[in-house]
C-alpha atoms as a printed R data frame, in Angstrom:
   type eleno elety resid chain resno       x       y       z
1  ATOM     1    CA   UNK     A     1 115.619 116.645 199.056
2  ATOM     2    CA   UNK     A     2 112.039 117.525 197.213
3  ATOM     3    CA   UNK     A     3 113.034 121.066 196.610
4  ATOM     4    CA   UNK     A     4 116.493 119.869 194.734
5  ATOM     5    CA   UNK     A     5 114.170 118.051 191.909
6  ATOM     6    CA   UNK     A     6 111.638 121.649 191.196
7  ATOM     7    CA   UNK     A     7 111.039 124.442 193.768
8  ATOM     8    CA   UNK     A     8 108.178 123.950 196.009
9  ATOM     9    CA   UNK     A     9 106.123 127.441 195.455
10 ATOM    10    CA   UNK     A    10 105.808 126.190 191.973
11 ATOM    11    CA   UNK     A    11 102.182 124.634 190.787
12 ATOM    12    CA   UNK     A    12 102.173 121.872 188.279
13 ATOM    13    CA   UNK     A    13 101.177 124.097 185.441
14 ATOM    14    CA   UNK     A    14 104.235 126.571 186.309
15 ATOM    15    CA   UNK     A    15 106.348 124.010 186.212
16 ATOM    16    CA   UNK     A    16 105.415 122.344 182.848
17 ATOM    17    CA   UNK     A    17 105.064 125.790 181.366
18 ATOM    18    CA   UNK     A    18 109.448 125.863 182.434
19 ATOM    19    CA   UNK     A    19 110.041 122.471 181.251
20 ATOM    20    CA   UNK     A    20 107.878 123.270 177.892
21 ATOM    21    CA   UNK     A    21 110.101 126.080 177.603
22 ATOM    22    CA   UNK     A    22 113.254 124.324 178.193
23 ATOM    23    CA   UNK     A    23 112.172 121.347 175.196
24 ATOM    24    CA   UNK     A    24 112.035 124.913 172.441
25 ATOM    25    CA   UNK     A    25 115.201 125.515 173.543
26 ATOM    26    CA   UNK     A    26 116.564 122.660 173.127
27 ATOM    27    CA   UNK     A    27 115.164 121.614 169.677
28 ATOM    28    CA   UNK     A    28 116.342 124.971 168.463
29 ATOM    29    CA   UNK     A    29 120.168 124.506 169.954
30 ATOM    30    CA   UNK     A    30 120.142 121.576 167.960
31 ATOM    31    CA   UNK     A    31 118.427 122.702 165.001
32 ATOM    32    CA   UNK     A    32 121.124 125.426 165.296
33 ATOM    33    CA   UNK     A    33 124.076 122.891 165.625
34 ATOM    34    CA   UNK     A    34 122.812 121.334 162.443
35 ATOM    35    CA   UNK     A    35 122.469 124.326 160.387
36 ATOM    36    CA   UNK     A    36 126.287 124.760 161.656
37 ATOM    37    CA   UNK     A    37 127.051 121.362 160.307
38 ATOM    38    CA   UNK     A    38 125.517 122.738 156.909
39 ATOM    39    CA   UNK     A    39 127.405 125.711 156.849
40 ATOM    40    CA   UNK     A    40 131.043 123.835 157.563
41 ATOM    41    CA   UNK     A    41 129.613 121.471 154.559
42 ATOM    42    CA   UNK     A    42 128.860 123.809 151.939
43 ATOM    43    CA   UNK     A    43 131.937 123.312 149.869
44 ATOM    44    CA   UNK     A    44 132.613 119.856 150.492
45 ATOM    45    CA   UNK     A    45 130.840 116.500 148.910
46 ATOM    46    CA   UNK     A    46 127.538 116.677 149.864
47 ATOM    47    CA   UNK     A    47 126.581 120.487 150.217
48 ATOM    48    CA   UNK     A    48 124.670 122.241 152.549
49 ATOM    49    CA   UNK     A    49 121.994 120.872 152.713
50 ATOM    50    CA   UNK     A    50 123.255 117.440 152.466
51 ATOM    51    CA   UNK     A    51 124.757 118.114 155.465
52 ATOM    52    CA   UNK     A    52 121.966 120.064 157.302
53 ATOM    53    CA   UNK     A    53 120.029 117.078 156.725
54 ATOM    54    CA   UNK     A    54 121.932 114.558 157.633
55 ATOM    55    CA   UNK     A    55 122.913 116.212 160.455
56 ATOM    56    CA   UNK     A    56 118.880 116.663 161.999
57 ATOM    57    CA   UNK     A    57 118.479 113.161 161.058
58 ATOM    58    CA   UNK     A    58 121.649 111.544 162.342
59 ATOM    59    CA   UNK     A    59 122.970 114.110 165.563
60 ATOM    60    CA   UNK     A    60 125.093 117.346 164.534
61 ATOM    61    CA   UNK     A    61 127.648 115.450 166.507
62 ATOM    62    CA   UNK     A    62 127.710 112.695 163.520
63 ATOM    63    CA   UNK     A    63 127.138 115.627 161.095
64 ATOM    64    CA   UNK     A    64 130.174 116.846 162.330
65 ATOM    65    CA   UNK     A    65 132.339 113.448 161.523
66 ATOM    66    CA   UNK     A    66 130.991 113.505 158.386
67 ATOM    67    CA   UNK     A    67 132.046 116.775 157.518
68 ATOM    68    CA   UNK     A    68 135.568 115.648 158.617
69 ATOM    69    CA   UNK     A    69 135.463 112.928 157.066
70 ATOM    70    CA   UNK     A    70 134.827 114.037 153.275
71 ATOM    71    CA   UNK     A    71 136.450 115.373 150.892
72 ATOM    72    CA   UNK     A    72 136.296 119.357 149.724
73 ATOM    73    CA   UNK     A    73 134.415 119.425 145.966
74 ATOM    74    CA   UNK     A    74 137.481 121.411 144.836
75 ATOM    75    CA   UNK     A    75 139.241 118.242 145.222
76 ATOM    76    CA   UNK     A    76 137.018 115.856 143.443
77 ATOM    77    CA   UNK     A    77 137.171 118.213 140.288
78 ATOM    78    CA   UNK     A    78 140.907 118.332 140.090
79 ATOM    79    CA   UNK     A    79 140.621 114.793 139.924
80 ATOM    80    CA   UNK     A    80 138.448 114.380 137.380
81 ATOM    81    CA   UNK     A    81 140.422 116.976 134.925
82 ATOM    82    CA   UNK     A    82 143.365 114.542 135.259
């Protein structure tokens, strides 16, 4: 059961190095997923980096709602010429 939660020929600074490791890859995934989020939101309401941002502050998942959500800046223009 002990070798299921790290392998036992590890030492403790071996295995924090690996879970250090693991935490940078992580945070850049969803740094990543965010500057996704920014990308899909370039053309719509809040930009780029409205988006970006509020996608590293509130999940990319969220980001990702929001981006559905809004509506494309090409749209709010044609409204505003009427």
């Amino acid at each position: 059961m002990r070798g299921l939660i790290a392998p036992p020929n590890l030492s403790p600074r071996t295995s924090h190095l690996i879970s250090g490791n693991i935490m940078i890859v992580l945070i850049l995934i969803y740094l990543l997923l965010s500057l996704v989020m920014g990308l899909l939101g370039r053309n719509r309401k809040f930009g780029f980096w409205g988006y970006f941002f509020g996608s590293i502050v509130l999940t990319p998942l969220i980001g990702l709602l929001l981006v559905l959500a809004s509506d494309s800046r090409k749209a709010d223009h044609k409204e505003n010429e009427e």
